[in-house]
MDTraj code that builds the backbone (N, CA, C; nanometers):
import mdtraj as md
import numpy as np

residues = "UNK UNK UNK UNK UNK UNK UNK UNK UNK UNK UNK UNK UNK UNK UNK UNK UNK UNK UNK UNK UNK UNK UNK UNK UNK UNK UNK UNK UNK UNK UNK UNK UNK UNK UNK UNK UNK UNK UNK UNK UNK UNK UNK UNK UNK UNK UNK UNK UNK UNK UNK UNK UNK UNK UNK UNK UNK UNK UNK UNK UNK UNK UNK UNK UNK UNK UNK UNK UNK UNK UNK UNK UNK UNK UNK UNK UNK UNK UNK UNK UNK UNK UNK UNK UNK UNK UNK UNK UNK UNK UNK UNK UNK UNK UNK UNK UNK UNK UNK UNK UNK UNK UNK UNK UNK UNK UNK UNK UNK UNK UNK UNK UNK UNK UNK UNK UNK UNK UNK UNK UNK UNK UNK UNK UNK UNK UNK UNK UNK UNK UNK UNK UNK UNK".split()
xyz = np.array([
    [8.9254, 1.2471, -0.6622],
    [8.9088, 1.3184, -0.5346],
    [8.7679, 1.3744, -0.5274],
    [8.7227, 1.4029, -0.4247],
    [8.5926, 1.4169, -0.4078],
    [8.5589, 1.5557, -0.3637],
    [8.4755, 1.6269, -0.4240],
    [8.4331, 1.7724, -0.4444],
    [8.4686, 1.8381, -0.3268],
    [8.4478, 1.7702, -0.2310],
    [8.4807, 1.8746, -0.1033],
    [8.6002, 1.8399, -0.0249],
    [8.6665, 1.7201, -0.0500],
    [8.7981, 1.6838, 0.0147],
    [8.8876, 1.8054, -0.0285],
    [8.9625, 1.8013, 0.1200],
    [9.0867, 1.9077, 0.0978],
    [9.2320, 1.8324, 0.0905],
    [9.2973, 1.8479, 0.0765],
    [9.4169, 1.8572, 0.1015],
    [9.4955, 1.7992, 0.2357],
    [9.5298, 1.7095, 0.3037],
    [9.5364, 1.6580, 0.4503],
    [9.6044, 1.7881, 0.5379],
    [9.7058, 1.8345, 0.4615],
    [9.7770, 1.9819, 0.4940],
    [9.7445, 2.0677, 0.5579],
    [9.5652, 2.1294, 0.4446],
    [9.5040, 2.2394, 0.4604],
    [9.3337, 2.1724, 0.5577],
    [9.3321, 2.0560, 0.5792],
    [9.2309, 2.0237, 0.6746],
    [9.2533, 2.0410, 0.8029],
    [9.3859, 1.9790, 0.7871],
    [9.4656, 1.9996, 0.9503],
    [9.4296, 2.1462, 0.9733],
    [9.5237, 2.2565, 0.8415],
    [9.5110, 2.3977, 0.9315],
    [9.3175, 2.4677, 0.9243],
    [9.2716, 2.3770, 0.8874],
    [9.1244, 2.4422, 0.9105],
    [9.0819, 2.3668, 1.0062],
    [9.1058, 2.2728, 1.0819],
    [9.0838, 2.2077, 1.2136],
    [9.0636, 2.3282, 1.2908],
    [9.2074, 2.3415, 1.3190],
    [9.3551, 2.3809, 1.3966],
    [9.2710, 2.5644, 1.3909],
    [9.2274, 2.6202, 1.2981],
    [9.1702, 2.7259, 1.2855],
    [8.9876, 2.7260, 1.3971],
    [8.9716, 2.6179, 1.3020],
    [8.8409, 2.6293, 1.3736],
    [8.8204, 2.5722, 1.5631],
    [8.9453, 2.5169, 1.5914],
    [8.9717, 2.5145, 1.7391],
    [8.9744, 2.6315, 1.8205],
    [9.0537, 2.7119, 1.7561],
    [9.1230, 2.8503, 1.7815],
    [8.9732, 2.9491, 1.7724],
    [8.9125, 2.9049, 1.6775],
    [8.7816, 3.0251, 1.7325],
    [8.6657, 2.9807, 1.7880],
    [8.6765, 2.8421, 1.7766],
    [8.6037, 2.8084, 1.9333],
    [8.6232, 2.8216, 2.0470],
    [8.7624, 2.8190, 2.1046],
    [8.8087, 2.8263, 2.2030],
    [8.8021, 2.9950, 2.2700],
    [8.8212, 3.0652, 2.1729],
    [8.7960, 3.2180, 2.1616],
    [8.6516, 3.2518, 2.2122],
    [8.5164, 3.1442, 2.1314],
    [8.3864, 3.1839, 2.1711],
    [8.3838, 3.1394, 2.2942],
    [8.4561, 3.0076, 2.3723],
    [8.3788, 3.0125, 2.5085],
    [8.4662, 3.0772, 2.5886],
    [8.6019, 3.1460, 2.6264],
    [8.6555, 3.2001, 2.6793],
    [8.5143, 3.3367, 2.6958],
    [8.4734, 3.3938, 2.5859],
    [8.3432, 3.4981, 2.5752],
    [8.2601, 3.4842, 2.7007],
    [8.2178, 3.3666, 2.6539],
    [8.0883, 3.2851, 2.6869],
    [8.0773, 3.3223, 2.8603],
    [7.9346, 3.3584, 2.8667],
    [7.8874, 3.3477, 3.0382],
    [7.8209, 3.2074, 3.0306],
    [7.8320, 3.1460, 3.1675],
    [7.7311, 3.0857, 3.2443],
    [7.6264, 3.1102, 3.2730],
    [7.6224, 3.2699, 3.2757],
    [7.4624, 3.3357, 3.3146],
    [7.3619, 3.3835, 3.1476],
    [7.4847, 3.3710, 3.0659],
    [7.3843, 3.4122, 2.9557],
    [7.3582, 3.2701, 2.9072],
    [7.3946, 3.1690, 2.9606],
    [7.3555, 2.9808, 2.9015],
    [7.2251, 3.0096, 3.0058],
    [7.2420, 3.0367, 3.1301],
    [7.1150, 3.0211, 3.1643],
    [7.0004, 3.0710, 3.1613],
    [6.9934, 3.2039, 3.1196],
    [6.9079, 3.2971, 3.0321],
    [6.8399, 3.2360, 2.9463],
    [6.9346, 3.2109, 2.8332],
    [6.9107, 3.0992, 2.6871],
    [6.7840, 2.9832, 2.7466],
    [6.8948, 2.9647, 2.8782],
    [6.8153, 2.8049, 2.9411],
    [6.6818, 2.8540, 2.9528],
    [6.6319, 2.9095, 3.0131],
    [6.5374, 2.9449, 3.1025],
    [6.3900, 2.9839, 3.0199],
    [6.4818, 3.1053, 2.9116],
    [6.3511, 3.1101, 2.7826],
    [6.3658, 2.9872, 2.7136],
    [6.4068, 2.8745, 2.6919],
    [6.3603, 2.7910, 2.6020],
    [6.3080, 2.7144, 2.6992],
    [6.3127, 2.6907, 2.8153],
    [6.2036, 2.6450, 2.9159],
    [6.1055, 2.6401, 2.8903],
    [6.0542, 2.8149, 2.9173],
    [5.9293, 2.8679, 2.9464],
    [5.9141, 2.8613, 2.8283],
    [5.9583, 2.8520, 2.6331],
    [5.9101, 2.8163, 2.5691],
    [5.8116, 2.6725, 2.5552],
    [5.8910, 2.5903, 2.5744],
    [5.8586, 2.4492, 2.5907],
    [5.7214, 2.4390, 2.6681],
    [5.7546, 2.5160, 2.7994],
    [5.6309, 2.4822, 2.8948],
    [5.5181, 2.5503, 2.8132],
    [5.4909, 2.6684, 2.7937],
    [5.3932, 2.7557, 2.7528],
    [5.3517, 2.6302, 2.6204],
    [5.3752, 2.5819, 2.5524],
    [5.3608, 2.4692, 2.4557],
    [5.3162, 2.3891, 2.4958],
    [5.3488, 2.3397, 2.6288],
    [5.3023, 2.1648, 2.6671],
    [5.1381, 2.2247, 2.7319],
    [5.1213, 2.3666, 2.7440],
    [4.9879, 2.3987, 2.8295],
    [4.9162, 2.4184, 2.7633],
    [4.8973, 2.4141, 2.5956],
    [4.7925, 2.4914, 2.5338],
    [4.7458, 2.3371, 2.4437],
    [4.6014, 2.4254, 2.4430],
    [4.5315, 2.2180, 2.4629],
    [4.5391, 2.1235, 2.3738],
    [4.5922, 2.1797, 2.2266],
    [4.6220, 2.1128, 2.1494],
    [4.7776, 2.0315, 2.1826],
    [4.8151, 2.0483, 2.3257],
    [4.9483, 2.0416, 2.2989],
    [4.9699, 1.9725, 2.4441],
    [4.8920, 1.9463, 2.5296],
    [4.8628, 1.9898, 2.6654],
    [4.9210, 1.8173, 2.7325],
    [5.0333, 1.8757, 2.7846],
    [5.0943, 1.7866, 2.8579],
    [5.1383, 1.8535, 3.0478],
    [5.0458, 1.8104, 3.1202],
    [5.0042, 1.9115, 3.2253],
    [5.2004, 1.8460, 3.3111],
    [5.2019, 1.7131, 3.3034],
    [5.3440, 1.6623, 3.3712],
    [5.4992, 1.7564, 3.3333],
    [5.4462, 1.7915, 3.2195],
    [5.5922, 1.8213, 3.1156],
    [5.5719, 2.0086, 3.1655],
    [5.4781, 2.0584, 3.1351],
    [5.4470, 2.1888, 3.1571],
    [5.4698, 2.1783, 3.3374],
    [5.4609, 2.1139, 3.4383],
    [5.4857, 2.1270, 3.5503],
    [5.5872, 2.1270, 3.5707],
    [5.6887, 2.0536, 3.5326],
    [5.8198, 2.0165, 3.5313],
    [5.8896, 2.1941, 3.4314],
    [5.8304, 2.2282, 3.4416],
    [5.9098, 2.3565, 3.3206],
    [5.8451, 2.4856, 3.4107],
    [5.7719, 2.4672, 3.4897],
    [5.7181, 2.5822, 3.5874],
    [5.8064, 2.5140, 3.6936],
    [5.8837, 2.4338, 3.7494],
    [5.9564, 2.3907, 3.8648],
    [6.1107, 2.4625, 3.8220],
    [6.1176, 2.4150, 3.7134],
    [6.3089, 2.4284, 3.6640],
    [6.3128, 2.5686, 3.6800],
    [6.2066, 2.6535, 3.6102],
    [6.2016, 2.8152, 3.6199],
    [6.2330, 2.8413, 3.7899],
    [6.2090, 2.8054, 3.8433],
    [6.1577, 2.8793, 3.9941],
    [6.2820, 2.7549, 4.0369],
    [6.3581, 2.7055, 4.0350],
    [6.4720, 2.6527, 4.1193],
    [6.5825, 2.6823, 4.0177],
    [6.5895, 2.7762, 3.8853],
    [6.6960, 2.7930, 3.8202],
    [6.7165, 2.9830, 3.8522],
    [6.5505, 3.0132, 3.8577],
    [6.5935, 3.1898, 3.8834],
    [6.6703, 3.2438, 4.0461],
    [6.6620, 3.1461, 4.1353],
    [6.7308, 3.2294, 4.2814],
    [6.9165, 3.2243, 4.2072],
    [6.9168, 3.1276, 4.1362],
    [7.0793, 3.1186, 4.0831],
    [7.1181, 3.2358, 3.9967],
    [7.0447, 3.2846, 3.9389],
    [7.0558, 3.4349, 3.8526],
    [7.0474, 3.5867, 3.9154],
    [6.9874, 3.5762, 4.0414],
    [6.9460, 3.6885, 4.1199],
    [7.0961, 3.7701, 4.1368],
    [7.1828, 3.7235, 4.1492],
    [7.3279, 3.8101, 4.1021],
    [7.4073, 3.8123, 4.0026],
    [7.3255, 3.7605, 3.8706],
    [7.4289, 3.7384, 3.7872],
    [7.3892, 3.8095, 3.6288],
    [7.2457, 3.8274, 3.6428],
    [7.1456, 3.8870, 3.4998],
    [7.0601, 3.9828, 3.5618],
    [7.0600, 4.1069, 3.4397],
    [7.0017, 4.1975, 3.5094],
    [6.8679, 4.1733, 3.5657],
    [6.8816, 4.3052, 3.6724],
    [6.7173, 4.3042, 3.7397],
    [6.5763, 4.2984, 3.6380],
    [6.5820, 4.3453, 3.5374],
    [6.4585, 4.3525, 3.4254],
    [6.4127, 4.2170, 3.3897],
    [6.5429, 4.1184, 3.3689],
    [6.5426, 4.0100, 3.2841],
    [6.4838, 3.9114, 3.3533],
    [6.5519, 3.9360, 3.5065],
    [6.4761, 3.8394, 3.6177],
    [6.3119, 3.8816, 3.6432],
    [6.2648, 4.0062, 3.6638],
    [6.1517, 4.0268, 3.6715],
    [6.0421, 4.0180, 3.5659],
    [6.1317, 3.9943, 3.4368],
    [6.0176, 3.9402, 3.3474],
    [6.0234, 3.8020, 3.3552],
    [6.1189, 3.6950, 3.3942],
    [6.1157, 3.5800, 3.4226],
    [6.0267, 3.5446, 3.5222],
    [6.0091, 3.5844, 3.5992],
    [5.9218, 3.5750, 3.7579],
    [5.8229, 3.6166, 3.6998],
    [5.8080, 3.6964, 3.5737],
    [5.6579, 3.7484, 3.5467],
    [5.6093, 3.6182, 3.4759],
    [5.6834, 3.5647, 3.3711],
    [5.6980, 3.4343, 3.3282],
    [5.6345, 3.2688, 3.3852],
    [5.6867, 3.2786, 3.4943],
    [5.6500, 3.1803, 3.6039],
    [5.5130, 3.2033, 3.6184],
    [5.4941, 3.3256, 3.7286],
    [5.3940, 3.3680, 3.7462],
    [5.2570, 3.3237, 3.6312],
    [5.2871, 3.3971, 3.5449],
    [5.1401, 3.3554, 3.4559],
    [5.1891, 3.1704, 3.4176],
    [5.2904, 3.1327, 3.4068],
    [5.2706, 2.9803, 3.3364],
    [5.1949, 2.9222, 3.5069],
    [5.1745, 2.9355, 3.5609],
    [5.1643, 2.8714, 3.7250],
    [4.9903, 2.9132, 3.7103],
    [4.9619, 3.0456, 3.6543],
    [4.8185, 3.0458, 3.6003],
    [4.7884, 2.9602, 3.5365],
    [4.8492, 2.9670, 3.4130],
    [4.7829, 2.9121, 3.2977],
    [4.7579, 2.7783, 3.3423],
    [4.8878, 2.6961, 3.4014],
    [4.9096, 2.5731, 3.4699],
    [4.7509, 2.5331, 3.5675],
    [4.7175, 2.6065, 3.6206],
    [4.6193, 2.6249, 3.7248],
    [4.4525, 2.5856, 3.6338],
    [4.4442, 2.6864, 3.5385],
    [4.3251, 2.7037, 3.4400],
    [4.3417, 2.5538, 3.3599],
    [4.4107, 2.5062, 3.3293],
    [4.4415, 2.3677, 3.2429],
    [4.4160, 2.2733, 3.3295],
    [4.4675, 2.2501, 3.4794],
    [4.3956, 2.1434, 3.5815],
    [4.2746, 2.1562, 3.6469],
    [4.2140, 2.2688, 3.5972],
    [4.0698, 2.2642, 3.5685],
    [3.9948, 2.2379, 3.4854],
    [4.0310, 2.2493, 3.4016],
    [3.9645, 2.2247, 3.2741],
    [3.9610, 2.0500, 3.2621],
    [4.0895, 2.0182, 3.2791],
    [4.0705, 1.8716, 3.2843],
    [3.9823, 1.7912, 3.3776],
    [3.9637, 1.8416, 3.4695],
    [3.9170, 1.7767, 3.5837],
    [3.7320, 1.8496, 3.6016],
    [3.7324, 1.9425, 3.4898],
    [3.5812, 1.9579, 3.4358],
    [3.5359, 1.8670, 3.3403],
    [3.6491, 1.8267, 3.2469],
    [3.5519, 1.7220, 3.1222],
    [3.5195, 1.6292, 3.2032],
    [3.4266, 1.5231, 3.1327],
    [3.4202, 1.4133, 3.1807],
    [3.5268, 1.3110, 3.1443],
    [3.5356, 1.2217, 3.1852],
    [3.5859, 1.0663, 3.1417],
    [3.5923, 1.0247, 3.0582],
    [3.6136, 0.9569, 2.9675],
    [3.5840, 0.8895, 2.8238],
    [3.5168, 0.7907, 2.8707],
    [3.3926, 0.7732, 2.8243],
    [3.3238, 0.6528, 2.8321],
    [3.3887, 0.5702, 2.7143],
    [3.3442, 0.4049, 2.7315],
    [3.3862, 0.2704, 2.6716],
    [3.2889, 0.3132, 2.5600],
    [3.2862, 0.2930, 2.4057],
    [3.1988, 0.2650, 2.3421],
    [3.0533, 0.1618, 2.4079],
    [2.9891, 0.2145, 2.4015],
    [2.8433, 0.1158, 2.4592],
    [2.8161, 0.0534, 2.2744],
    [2.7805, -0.1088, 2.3494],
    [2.7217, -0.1504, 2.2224],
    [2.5726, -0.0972, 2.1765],
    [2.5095, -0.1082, 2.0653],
    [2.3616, -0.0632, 2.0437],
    [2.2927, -0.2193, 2.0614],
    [2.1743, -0.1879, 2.0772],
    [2.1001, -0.3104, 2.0955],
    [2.0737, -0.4022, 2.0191],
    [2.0748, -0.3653, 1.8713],
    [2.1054, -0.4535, 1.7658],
    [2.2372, -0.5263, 1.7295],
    [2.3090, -0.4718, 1.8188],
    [2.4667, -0.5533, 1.8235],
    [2.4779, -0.6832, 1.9343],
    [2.3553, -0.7163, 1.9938],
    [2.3590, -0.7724, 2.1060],
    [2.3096, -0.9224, 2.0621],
    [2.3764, -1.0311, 2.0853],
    [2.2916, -1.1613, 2.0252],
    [2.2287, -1.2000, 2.1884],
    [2.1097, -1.2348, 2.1459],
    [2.0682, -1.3038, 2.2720],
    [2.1410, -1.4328, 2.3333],
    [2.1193, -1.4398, 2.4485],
    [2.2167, -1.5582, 2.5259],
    [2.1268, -1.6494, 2.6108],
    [2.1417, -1.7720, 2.6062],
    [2.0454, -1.8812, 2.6416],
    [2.1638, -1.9209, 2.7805],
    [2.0461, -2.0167, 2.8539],
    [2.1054, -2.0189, 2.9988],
    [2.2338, -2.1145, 2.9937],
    [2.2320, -2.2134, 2.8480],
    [2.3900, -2.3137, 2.8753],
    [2.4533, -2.2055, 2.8306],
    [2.4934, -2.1106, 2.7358],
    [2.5690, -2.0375, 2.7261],
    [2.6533, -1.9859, 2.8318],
    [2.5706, -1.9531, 2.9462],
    [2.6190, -1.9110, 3.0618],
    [2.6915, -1.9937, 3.1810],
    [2.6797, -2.0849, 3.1340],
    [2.7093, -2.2330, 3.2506],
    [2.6076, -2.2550, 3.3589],
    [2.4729, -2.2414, 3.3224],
    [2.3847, -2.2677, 3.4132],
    [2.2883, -2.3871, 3.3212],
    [2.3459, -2.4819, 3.3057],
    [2.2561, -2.5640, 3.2114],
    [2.1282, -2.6026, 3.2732],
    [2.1058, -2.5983, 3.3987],
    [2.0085, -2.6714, 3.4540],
    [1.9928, -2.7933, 3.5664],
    [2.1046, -2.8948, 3.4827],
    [2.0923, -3.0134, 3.5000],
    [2.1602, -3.0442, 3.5970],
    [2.1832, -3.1178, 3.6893],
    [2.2968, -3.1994, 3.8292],
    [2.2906, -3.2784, 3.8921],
])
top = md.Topology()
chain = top.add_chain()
for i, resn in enumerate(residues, 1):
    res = top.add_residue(resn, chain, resSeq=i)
    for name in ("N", "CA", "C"):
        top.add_atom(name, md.element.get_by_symbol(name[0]), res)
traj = md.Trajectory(xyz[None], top)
């Protein structure tokens, strides 16, 4: 038998147990405190996708949208503090969001590697399909 096998008996009643206090935690459970949960691991995520080592301007937009079409759903359901630091939340990621599509649109372009001039073989006119001749 194997170190952690039980008994078929006593698995059943530790199922059968551990049903019983799951069922107990979501009877608990709000909808408004999942979306709380939701909302800061959002604005975690986003605040992450904006900082430049990290800087994904699509993913961080998409996480300043969910905030601001998930908080009018909370406005009766989590306290007033929690929402106004959320909106404070938004607020600066919609900055930060702002300062980052500038910044991008200040660098330049990536230029193509340019060859150097010693990398260049000279080219004669048949090379080119202009032989001359017709």
């Amino acid at each position: 038998m194997a170190d952690q096998e039980l008994p078929p008996e006593e698995t059943t009643a530790s199922e059968a147990e551990f049903a019983a206090r799951l069922e107990e935690e979501l009877k608990r459970l709000k909808i408004s405190d999942v979306l709380v949960q939701t909302l800061y691991t959002i604005s975690s995520l986003g605040y992450h996708k904006l900082a430049p080592e990290n800087r994904d301007l699509p993913q961080a937009r998409l996480a300043i949208e969910s905030l601001r079409a998930l908080l009018p759903v909370l406005r009766d359901a989590a306290p007033a503090e929690v929402l106004r630091d959320f909106d404070q939340v938004v607020a600066n990621m919609q900055l930060a969001y702002a300062a980052a599509v500038k910044d991008a649109s200040d660098e330049p372009e990536p230029q193509p590697p340019q060859p150097e001039a010693e990398d260049l073989e000279p080219v004669d006119e048949e090379e080119l399909g202009g032989g001359g001749g017709g």
